[in-house]
N, C-alpha and C positions, 0 to 999 in steps of 0.2 A: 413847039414854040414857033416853028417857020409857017403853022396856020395862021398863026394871029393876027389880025390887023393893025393899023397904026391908033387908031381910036380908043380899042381896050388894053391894048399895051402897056398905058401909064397908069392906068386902072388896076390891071394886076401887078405890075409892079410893085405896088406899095401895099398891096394884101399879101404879096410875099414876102418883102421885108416884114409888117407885121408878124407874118406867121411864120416867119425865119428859128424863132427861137424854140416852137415848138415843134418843127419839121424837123430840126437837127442838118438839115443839108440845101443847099445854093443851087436850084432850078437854073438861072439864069447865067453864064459865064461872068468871070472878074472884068470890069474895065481895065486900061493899062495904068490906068492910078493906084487899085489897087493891087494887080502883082509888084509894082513899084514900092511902095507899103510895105509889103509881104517882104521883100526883098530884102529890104532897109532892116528890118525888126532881127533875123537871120545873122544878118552878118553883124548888128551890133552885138545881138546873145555871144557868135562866134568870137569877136573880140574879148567881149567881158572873162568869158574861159580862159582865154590865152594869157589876161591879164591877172585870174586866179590865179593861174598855175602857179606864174612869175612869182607874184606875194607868195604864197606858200612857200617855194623852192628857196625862196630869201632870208623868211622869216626862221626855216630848219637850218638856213647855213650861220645865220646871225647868234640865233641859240646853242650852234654849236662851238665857234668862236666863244661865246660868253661861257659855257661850261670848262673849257680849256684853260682861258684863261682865268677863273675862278681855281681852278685846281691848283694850276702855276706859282697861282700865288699865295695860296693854304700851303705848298709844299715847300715855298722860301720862307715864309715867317714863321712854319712849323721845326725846320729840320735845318734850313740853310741859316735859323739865326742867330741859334747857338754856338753856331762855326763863327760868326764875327767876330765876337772877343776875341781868336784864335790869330788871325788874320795879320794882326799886329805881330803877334807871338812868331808863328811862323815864317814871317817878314826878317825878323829879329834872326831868329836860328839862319836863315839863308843867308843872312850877311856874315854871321858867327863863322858858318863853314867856309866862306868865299875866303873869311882872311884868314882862316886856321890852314886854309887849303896856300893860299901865297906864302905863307911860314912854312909850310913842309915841304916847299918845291925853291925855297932857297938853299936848306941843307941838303936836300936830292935823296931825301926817305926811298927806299928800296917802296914798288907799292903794292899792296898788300892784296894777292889774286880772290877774287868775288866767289861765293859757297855758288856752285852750281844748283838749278832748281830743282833738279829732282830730290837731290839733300838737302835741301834748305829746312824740308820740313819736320827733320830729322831734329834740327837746334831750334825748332821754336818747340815753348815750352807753354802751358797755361798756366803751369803751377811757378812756386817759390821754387827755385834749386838747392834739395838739401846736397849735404854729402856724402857722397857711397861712401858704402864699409872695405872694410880691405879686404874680405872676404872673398877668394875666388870661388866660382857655382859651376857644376857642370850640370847639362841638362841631358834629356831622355826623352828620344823621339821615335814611337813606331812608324814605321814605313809597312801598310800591307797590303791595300788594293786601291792607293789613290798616292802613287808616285809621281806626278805631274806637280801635287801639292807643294812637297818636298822643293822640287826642283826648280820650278818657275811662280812659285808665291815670292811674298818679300819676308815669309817667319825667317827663312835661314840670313838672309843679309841683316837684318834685324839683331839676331843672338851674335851672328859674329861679327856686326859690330860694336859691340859691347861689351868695355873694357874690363866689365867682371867676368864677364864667361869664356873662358878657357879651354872648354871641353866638351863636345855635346856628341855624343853616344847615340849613334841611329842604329833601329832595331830593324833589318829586312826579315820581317816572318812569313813572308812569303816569297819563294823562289822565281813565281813568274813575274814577280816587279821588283826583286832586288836591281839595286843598281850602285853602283861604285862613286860616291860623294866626295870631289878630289878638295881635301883643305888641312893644312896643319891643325885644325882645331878637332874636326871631323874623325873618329871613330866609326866607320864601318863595322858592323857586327850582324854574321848570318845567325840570326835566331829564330830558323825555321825548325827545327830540330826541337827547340825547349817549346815552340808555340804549341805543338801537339799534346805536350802535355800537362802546359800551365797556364795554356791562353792568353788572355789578357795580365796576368799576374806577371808575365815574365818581365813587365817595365819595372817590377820592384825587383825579383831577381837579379836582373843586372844593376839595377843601382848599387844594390852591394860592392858593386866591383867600381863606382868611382872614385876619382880622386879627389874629390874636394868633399866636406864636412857637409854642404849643402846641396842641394839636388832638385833644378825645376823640372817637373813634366807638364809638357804640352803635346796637344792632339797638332798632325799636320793638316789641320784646317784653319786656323786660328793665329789672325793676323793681327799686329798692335806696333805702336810704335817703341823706341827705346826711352822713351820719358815714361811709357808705361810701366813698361819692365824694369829702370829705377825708382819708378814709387813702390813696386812691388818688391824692389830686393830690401829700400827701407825699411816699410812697414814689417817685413820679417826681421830685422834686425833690433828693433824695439825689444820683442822676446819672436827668439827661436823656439821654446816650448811647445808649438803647435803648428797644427797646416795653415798657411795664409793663402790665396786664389782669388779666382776672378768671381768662379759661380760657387754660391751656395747653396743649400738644400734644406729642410728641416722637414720634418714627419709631420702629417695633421695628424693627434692623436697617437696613442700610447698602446693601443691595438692591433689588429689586423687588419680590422671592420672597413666598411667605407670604399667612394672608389679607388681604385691601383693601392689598393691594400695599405691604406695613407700616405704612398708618397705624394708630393709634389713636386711639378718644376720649373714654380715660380723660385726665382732667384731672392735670397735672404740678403740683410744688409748687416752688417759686423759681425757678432758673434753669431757661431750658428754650429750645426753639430757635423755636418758633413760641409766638405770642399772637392768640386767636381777633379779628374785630372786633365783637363779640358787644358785648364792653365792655373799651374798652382808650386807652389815651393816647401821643403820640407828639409829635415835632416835624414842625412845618409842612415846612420842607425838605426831609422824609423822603419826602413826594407826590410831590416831583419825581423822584425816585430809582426810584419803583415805574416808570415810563413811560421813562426812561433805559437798562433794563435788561429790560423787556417784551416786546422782539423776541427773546430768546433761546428762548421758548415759545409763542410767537404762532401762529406758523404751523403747526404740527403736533400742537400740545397741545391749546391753547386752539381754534382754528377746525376745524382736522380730526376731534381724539378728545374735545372736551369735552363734557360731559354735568350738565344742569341750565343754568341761564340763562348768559348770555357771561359771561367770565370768575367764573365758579364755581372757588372758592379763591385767592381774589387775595390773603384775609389770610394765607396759606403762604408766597404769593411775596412778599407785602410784606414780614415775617419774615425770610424769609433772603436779600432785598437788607439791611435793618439789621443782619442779622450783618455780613454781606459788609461791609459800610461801616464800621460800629463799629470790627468787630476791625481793619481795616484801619488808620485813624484809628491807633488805639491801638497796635498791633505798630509801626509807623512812628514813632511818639512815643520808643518807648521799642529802636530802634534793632533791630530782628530782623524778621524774611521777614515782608514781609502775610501777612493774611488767617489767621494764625496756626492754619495747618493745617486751616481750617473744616470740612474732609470726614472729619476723622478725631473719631472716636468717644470717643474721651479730651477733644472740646473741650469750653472752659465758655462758652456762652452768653451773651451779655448780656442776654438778654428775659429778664422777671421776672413768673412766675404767679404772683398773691395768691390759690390758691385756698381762701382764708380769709374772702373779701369774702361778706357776706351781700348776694348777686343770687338773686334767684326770676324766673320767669316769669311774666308776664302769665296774668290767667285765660284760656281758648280761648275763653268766648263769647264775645270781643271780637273773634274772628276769622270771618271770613263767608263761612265754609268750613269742610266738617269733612273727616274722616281725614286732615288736614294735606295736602292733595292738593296747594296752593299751598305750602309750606313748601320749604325749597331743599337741607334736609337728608333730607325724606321724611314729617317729621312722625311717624315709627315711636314707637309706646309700648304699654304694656302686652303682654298676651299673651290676647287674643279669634281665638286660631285659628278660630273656628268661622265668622267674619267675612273674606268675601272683601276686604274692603278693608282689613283686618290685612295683609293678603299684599301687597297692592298697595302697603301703605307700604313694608313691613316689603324686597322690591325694590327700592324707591326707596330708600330708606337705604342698602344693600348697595352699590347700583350709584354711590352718590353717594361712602360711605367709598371705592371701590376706584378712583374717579377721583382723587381727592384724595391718596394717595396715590401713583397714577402722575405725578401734576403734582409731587408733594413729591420724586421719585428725579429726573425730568427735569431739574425747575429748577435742583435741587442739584449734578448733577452739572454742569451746562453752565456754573452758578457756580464749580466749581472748575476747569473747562478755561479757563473766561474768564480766572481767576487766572492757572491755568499761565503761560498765552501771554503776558500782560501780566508777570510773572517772566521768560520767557525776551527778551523785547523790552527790557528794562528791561539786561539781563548786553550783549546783543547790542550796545549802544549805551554802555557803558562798556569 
């Protein structure tokens, strides 16, 4: 460009403007008008942004006020307006107390010390309060590889304080967690000795030996309150006749067929044929009846095929000896066959599931053991596949349900061949 003369200067000038759109590019430098232009154009774009942002940043915070206060106000004329009629009411009662409260501080009322929190929740109730029976109850508790349970749960403050229980009978069958349980109510009892050779049976064993008519057992894992434990002593007192409890049980099937050999351990609701000893109540005399009727599985259930500690499912067998009994009892009263058909699938029951009773489990760190390795059911919970000792439970559970149902067809049927014979012995002799 610095060849060019002054002459064709203005001459190409305006052939490059022309041909500006098709060259795509500016041969010639900008004047200062147009980087002035250029300039200008720059920093309005720049403004115009700063001034988006701003709207944007305003228009999110205006929307969010407007959804707040939308909510605020859905959640007074949903929830807060039903409380107005109240307002008056509660106005009313504050005045009530203020002059009932200047009336009792003229005569100098003695005043009446406030239920500490930790008991408070001891006197709140959800139900009607009926009234206990006069009935005093001693209970039966093993203690054998989860003494922490015992000692720092809240079962034991629970039973004693509860003005029907009088007595409760702790079973140490194990020597390396016996421990000395200091209470006038409290019975200590080494029953390491009989566990060797009666297992889990020895809870009926000693009940024999209590002194009351009535007899709860509970597992020391198993925690409830004592509104619990008096709907439970009611509802037993309606009829004693049979085991009343928390959990129930009932067979799929009349069989052996099927998985865990039909049992189940989904929890039944009122009548039902088994009552776990998890938490449940019975008569003292019903002990003797489990060991009366003990040799019909003894030997080839119990000692040959049992699995988990001895006598594993004694509360199955104990269950349907008080069927056995009860309906007996009762068909006889009322003049038609014992036993009133117990093997058939159309019976009713006399055991009574409350599976309504608020029982939760003890926390586990109170146990001194993990994967429930010690537990008699397996301890199985959750789902940690990835955990060889998931599997190891998750085995021991399986193998524990499918015994328990084998013991539940055996015992059952041998109870109604025992029937039979005792029926045909009975014609034979009229």
């Amino acid at each position: 460009c610095g060849l060019l003369n002054k002459k064709n200067l203005t001459s190409l000038w305006y052939q490059i403007e022309e041909m500006k759109d098709k060259l795509k590019c500016t041969l010639l430098p900008k004047t200062m008008g147009d980087k002035l232009l250029v300039e200008r154009k720059v920093s309005k774009k720049v403004k115009f942004d700063v001034v988006a942002k701003i709207l944007k940043t305003a228009s999110s915070v205006v929307f969010t006020a407007w959804v707040i206060t939308s909510t605020v106000t859905m959640w007074y004329f949903c929830c807060w307006a039903d409380d107005v009629p109240r307002l008056e009411l509660i106005r009313f009662q504050h005045q009530h107390q203020q002059t009932l409260q200047n009336h009792v501080e003229k005569f100098h009322l003695p005043e009446i010390p406030s239920v500490p929190p930790l008991l408070f929740s001891q006197f709140v109730s959800k139900h009607i309060p009926l009234p206990l029976p006069y009935n005093k109850i001693s209970v039966v508790i093993m203690n054998h590889s989860r003494p922490r349970m015992i000692r720092e749960s809240s079962l034991m403050n629970t039973l004693l304080s509860h003005p029907n229980i009088d007595e409760i009978m702790l079973l140490h069958s194990n020597p390396d967690t016996a421990f000395e349980y200091i209470h006038n109510k409290v019975i200590n009892i080494d029953a390491s000795p009989q566990n060797d050779i009666m297992g889990l049976s020895l809870r009926f064993y000693f009940c024999q030996s209590a002194k009351n008519d009535w007899v709860i057992h509970v597992d020391d894992d198993m925690e409830f309150t004592t509104d619990t434990l008096s709907e439970l002593i009611v509802e037993f007192d309606k009829n004693t006749n049979r085991i009343v409890g928390r959990f129930g049980r009932d067979l799929l099937g009349s069989s052996s067929s099927g998985m865990f050999n039909g049992y189940n351990s989904a929890n039944t609701h009122k009548e039902t044929e088994v009552i776990l000893t998890k938490f449940m109540i019975m008569q003292r005399q019903m002990c003797s009846s489990f060991f009366e009727y003990e040799h019909l599985i003894w030997d080839d259930v119990i000692l040959h095929n049992g699995e988990g500690p001895l006598w594993n499912g004694e509360d199955i067998f104990m269950s349907l000896v008080a069927n056995r009994i009860y309906s007996s009892s009762s068909s006889t009263a009322h003049n038609h066959p014992p036993y009133n058909n117990y093997h058939q699938q159309s019976t009713k029951f006399n055991n009574y599931a409350m599976d309504w009773l608020d029982v939760w489990n003890a926390p586990d760190y109170l146990k001194d053991y993990d994967a429930g390795k010690l537990d008699i059911s397996g301890g199985f919970s959750g789902y940690t596949i990835w955990d060889w000792k998931w599997w190891q439970s998750l085995l021991r559970r399986n193998r524990h349900y499918s015994y328990r149902g084998f013991l539940w067809n055996h015992a059952k049927t041998r109870l109604m061949q025992m029937e039979l014979e005792e029926e045909q012995e009975e014609e034979m002799w009229r």
